[in-house]
C-alpha positions in Angstrom: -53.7 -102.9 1.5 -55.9 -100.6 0.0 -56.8 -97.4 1.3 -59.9 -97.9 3.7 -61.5 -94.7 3.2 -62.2 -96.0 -0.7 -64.4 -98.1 0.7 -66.4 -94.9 2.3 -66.3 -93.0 -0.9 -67.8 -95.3 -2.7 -70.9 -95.9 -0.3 -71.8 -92.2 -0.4 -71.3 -91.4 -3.7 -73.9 -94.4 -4.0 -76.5 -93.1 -1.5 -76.0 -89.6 -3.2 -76.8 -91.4 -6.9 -79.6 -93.4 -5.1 -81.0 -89.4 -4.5 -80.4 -87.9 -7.8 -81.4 -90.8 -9.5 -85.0 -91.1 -7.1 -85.3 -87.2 -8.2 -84.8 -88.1 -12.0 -87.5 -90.4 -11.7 -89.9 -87.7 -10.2 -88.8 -85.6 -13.6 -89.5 -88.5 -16.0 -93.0 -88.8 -14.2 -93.4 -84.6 -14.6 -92.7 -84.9 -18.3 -94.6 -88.1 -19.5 -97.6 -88.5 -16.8 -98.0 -85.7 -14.4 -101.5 -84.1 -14.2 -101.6 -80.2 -14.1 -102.4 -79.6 -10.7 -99.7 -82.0 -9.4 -97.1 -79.1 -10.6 -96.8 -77.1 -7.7 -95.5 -80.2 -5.3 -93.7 -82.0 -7.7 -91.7 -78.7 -8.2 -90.8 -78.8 -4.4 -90.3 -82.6 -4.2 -88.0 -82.4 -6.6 -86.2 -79.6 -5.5 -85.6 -81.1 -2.1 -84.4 -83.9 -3.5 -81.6 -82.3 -5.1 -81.2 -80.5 -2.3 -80.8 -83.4 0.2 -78.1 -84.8 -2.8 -76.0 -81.7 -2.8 -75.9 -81.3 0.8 -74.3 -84.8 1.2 -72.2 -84.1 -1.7 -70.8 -81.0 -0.6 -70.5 -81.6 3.4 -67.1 -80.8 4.6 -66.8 -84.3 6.5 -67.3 -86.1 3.0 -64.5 -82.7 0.8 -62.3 -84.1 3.6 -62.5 -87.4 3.2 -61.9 -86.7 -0.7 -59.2 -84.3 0.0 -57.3 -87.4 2.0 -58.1 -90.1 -0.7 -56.3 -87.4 -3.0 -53.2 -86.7 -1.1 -52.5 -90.7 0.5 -54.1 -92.4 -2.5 -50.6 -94.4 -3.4 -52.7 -98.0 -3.0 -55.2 -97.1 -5.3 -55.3 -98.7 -8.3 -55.6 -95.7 -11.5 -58.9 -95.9 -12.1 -59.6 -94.9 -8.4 -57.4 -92.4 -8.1 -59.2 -91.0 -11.7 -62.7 -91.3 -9.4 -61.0 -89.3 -6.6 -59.4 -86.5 -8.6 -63.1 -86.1 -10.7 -65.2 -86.0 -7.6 -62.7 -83.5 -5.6 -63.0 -81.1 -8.9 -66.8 -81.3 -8.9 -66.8 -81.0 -4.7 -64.9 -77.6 -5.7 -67.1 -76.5 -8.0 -70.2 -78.0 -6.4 -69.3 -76.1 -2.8 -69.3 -72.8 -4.3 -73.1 -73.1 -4.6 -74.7 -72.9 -0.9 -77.7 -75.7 -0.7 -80.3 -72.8 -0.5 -79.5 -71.5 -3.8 -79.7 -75.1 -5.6 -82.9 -75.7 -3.8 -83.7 -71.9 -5.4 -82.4 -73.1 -8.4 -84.9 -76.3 -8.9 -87.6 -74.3 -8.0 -87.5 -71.6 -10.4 -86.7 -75.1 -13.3 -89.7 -76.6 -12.4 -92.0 -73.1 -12.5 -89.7 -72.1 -15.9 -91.1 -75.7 -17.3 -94.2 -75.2 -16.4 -94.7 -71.8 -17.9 -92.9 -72.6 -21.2 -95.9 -75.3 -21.4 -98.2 -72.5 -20.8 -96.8 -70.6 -23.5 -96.5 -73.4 -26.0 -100.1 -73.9 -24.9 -100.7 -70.1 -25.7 -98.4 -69.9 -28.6 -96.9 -66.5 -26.8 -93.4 -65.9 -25.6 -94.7 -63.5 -23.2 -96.1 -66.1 -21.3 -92.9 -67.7 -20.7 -90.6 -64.6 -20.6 -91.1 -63.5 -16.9 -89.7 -67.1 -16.0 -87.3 -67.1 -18.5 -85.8 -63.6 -17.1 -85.8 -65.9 -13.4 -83.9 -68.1 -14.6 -81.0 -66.2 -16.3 -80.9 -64.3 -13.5 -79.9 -67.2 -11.6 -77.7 -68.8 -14.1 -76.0 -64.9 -14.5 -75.8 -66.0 -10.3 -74.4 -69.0 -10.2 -71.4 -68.0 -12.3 -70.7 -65.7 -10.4 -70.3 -68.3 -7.9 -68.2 -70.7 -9.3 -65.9 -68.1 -10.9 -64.6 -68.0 -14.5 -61.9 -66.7 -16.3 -63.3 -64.4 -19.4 -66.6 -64.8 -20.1 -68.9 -65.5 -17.9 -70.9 -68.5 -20.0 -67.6 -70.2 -19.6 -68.7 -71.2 -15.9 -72.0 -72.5 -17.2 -70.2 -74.4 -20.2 -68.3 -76.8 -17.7 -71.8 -78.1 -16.4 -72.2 -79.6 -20.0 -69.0 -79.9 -22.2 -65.7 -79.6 -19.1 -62.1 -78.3 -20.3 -64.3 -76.5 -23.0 -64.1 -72.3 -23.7 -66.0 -69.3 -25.4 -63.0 -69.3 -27.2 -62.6 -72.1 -28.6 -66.4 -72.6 -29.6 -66.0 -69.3 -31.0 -63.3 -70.7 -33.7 -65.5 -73.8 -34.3 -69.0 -72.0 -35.0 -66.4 -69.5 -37.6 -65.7 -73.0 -39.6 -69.4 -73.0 -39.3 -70.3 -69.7 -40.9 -67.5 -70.2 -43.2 -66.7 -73.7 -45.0 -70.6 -75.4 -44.0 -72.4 -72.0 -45.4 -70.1 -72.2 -48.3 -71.6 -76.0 -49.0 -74.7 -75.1 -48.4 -74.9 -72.7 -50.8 -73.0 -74.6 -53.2 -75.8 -77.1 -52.9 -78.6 -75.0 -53.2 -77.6 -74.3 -56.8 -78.2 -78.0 -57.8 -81.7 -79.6 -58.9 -83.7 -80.0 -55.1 -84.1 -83.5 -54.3 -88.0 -84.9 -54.3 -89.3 -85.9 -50.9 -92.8 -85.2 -51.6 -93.6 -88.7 -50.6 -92.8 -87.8 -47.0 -95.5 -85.0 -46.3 -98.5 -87.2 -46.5 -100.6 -89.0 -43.6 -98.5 -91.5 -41.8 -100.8 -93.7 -38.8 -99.8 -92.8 -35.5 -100.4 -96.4 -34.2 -98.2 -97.9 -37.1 -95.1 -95.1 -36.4 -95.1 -96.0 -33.1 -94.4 -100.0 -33.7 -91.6 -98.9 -36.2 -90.0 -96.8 -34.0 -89.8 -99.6 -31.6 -88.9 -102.0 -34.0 -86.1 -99.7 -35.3 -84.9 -99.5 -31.5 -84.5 -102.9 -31.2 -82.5 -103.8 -34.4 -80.1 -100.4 -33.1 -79.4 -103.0 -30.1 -81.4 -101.0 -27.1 -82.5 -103.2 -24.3 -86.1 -103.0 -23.2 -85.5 -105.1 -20.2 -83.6 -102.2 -19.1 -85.7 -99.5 -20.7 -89.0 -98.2 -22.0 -90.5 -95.8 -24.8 -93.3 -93.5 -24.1 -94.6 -89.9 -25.4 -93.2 -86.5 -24.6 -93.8 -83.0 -25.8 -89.9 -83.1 -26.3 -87.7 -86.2 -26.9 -85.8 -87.0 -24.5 -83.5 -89.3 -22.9 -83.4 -90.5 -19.2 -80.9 -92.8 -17.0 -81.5 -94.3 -13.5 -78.5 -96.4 -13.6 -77.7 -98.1 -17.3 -80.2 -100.9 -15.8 -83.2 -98.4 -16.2 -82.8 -95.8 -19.3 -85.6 -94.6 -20.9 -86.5 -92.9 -24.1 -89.3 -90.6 -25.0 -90.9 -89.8 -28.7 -93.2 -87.5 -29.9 -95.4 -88.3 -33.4 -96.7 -86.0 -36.4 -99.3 -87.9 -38.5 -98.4 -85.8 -41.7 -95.0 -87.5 -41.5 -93.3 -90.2 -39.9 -90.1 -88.3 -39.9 -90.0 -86.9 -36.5 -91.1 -89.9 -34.8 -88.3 -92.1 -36.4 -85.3 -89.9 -36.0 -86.1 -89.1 -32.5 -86.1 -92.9 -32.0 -82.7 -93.4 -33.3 -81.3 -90.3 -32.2 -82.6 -90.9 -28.1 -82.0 -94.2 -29.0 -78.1 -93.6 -29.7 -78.0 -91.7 -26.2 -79.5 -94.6 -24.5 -77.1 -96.6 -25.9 -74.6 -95.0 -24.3 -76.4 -95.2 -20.9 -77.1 -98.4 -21.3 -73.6 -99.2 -22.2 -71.7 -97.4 -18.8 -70.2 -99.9 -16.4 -73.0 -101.1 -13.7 -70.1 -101.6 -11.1 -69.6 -97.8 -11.0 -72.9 -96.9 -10.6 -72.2 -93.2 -8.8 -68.7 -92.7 -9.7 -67.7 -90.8 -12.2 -66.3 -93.9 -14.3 -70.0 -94.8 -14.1 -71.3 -91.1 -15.7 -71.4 -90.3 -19.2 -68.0 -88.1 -20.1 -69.6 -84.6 -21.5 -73.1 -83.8 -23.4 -70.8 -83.6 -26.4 -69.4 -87.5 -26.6 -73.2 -88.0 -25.3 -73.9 -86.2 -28.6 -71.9 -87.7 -30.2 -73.3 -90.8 -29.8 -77.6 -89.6 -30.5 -75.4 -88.3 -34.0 -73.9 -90.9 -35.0 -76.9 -93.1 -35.0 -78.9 -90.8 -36.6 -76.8 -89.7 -39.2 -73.7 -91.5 -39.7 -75.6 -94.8 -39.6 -79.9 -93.9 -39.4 -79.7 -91.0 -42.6 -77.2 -93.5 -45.0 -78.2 -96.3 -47.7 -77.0 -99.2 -45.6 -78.9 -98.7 -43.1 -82.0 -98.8 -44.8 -81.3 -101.6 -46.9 -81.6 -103.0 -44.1 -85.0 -101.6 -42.9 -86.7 -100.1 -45.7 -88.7 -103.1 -46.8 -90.3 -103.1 -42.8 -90.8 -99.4 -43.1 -92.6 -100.4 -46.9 -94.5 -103.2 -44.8 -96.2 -100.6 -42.1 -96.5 -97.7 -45.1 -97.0 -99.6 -48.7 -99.5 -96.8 -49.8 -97.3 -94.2 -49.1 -93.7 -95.7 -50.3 -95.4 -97.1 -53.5 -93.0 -97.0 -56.3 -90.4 -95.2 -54.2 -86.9 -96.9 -54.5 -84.7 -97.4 -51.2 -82.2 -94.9 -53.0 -85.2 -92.2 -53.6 -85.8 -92.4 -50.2 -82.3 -92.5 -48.8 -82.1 -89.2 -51.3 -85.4 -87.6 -49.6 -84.4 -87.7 -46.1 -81.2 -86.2 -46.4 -83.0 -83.3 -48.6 -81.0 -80.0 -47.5 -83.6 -76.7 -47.0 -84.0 -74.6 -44.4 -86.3 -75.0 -42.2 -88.0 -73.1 -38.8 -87.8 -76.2 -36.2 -83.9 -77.5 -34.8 -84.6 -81.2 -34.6 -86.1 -81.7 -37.7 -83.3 -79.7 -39.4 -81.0 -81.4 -42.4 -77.9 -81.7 -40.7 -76.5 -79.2 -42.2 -78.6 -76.6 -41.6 -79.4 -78.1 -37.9 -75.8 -76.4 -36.8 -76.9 -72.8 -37.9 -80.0 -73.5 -35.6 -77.2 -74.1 -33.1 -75.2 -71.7 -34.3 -78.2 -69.1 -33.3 -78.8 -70.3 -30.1 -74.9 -70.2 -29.0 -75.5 -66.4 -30.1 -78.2 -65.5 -28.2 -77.5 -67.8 -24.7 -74.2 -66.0 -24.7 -75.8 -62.4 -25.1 -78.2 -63.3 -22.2 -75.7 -64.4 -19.8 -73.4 -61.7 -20.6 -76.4 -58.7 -20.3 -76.2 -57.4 -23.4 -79.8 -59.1 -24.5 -82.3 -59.0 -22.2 -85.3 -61.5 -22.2 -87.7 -59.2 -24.0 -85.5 -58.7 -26.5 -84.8 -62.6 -26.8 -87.8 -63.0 -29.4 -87.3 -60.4 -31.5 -83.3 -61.1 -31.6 -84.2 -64.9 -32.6 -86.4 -64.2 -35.3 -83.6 -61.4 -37.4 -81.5 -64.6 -36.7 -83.6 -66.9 -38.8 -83.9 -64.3 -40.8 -79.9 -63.9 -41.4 -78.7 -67.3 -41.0 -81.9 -69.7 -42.6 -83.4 -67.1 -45.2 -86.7 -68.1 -43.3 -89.5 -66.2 -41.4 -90.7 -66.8 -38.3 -94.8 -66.9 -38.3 -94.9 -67.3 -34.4 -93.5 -67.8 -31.4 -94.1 -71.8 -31.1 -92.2 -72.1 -34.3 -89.2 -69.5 -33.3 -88.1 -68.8 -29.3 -90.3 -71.5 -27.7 -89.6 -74.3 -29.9 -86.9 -76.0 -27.5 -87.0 -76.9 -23.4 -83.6 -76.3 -22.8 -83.7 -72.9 -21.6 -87.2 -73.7 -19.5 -84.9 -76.5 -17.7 -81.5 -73.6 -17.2 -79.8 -75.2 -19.1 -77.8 -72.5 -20.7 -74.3 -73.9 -22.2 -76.0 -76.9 -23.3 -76.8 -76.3 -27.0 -73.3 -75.6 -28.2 -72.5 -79.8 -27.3 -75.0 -80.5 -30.2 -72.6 -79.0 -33.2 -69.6 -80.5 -30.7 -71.5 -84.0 -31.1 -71.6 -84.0 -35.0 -68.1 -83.0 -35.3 -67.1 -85.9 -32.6 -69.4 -88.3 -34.6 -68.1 -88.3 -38.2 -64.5 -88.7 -36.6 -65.0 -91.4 -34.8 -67.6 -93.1 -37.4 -64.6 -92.2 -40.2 -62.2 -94.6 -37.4 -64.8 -97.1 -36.8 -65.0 -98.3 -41.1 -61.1 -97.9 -40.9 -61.5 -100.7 -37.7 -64.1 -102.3 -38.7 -63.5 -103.3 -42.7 -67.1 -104.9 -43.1 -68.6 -102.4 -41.7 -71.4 -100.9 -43.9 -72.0 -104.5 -45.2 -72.6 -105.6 -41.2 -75.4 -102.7 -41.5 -76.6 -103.4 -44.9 -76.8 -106.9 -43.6 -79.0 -105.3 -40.4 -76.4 -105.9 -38.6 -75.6 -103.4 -35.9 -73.4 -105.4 -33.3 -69.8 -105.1 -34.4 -70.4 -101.0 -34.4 -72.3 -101.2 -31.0 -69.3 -103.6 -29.6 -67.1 -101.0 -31.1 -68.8 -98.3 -29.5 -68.9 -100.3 -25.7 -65.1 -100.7 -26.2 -63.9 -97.3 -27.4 -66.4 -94.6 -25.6 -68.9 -96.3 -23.2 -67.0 -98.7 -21.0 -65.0 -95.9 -19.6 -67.2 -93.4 -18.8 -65.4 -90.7 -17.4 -62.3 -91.5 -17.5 -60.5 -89.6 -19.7 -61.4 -85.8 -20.8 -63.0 -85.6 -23.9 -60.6 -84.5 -26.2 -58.2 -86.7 -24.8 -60.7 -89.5 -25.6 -60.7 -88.3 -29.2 -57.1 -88.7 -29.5 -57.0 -92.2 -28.0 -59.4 -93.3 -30.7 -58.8 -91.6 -33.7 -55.2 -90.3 -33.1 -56.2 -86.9 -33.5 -58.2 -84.1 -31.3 -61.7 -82.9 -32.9 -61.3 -81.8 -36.2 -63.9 -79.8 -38.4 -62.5 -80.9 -41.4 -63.4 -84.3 -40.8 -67.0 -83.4 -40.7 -66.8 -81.3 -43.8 -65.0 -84.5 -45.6 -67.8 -86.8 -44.5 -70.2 -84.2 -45.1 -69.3 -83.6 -49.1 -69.0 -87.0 -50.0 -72.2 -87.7 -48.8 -74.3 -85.0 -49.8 -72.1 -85.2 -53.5 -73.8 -88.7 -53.8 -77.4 -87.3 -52.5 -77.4 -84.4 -55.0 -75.5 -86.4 -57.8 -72.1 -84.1 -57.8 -70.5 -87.4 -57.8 -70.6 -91.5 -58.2 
């Protein structure tokens, strides 16, 4: 007979989702809708909310009841024992942060947001940089709280990308500043692709019905989602029954708008994808912000950035925009938007370029937590950066250190899962052709189901089940490798810049 205290797990892991989740809405609202003044209260609304959810989480009645599932689990079937073992680790982890410090926490997020607004407002860092200093303050506190073995950005690393290290991202960001910056400079010695075309007025009205056309044919499900404006893209979840998607649009090019469609559109996806029976268990949670990655990647660029893919869609994109694709073949195009020059902004990067943005960021997060940067020093750090890394200048601070909202929302650790994403998506992409022999003529065809089927079966259906490099190995028989990227990433920019057939 199984183990009767299951059946209590499961309710309060639900009641604590049904908290988090309420709270998440709160933060879609703050991002998309919220007027100005409602700041303040939202902040605290917010906050107690996720106070309320780690209270419950971590109560000693509830690390008890997980301690016993744990130790007299032998009824269980595996995947409950997998939920028990993941939710005593993060009870663990969770209980070394008292509820007054996560209700701390939320508070300085939501006045860090709201300040990096400011300053984007302002176009000044300085604006942003007393909050800023807040908030690493408190990241620098909370890892001293969980404890960590080396560094101390290895505490704040297992929030985003578990069973991961300095060390090891250290190794991978070398093979970045090695073999990538060896490509990339190999490529900027051949005739620069055209993409002209691009940089011209592109109606906001007439993105914006692309964008959702090109979310439907990817497969996502707007009875069980939504699209609307944000300063940032960005991806949101309430349960895979409600995930939502945000955009933002540039009239002097459609670019942005349409690959922060497909890439939010590959996270949701994902979301969307996660088994609705394990809503609040961990089998019911993404795995890591890398395989999440992975996922927004692989859409983007191993399907959304390739020919078949858009001859599939270009002719709708030449219905919305005949003036300004006139003349231009499907092949020019495909050639244009895969154009490799550096550039000052991360998500509208090349993608090969986009992991030295990364690359920067790993740099400087690390040399914040670890003291040896300090806030004020953070801007004129980032720019020599650019300078080093892109060839580029930075003309001010909207283009350089405020550009991104991770760091207004904590979230330091998080950026190195964007390079871990890529890397994860041209291995398993490379296994899904081998699996799947019609592949690219499914796309060509504007068919996307077999991949997304593919995708359900291999990655989303089991949530998080299995560690993430153990996940790799199940599907593609190795862990990550770099040089899979770097294979996928030469034959395709040979074809763009004409190296090769």
């Amino acid at each position: 007979m199984k183990h009767e205290g299951y059946t209590s797990f499961r309710q309060q892991m639900r009641k604590i989702a049904d908290i988090e989740y309420a709270a998440a809405v709160l933060e879609w609202d703050k991002e998309v809708n919220l007027p100005q003044k409602g700041a303040p209260i939202r902040g605290q609304q917010t906050a107690t909310l996720y106070g309320l959810a780690h209270e419950y989480f971590t109560a000693p009645t509830f690390g008890a009841l997980l301690a016993d599932l744990h130790q007299n689990g032998a009824d269980l079937s595996a995947k409950e024992r997998r939920n028990i073992e993941l939710s005593l680790h993060d009870y663990q982890r969770k209980s070394c942060l008292a509820s007054d410090f996560v209700v701390r926490r939320s508070a300085l997020v939501s006045k860090g947001y709201h300040a990096w607004l400011a300053a984007r407002k302002a176009n000044d860092y300085s604006v942003f940089e007393p909050a800023l200093a807040d908030l690493v303050a408190i990241k620098r506190e909370e890892a001293e709280q969980l404890g960590y073995a080396g560094h101390p950005y290895n505490a704040l690393l297992q929030e985003f990308e578990p069973n991961t290290t300095t060390q090891e991202l250290d190794v991978l960001f070398e093979d970045v500043k090695t073999q990538l910056i060896d490509f990339v400079k190999h490529l900027k010695q051949q005739p620069q692709v055209d993409d002209q075309f691009l940089h011209q007025p592109f109606d906001k009205d007439k993105q914006w019905a692309f964008g959702l056309e090109v979310l439907k044919r990817m497969g996502y499900d707007f009875q069980a989602g939504r699209q609307d404006l944000s300063p940032h893209p960005f991806t949101i979840n309430f349960g895979p029954s409600d995930v939502r998607v945000t955009t933002r649009i540039d009239e002097q090019g459609f670019t942005s708008m349409t690959w922060s469609c497909i890439h939010e559109g590959g996270h949701a996806l994902y979301e969307q994808g996660l088994p609705e029976a394990d809503y609040g268990l961990p089998t019911g949670r993404y795995l890591s912000l890398g395989i999440h990655e992975s996922q927004s990647r692989l859409w983007e660029n191993n399907v959304g950035r390739m020919l078949p893919f858009w001859e599939a869609n270009y002719s709708l994109l030449q219905e919305y925009f005949p003036k300004q694709l006139d003349g231009i073949s499907v092949e020019q195009f495909v050639r244009a938007i895969n154009k490799v020059s550096p550039s000052l902004i991360r998500i509208e990067s090349d993608e090969l370029h986009y992991h030295f943005h990364i690359l920067i960021r790993y740099e400087l997060e690390k040399a914040l937590v670890e003291g040896s940067l300090s806030t004020k020093e953070l801007g004129a750090a980032w720019n020599a950066k650019y300078k080093a890394y892109l060839g580029v200048d930075v003309p001010d601070d909207n283009q350089g250190v405020l550009q991104d909202i991770h760091w207004a929302h904590g979230s330091l650790g998080y950026f190195p899962t964007y390079s871990l994403g890529s890397f994860y998506a041209a291995q398993f992409y490379q296994q899904a052709e081998q699996d799947l022999p019609n592949l690219n003529a499914q796309i060509r065809a504007g068919d996307n189901t077999a991949l997304l089927s593919w995708l359900r079966e291999n990655i989303h259906q089991h949530g998080r089940y299995f560690t993430a490099q153990d996940l790799c190995t199940r599907i593609t028989g190795s862990p990550l490798r770099f040089e899979q990227f770097m294979d996928y990433a030469k034959a395709k920019y040979s074809w763009v810049y004409g190296l090769s057939s």
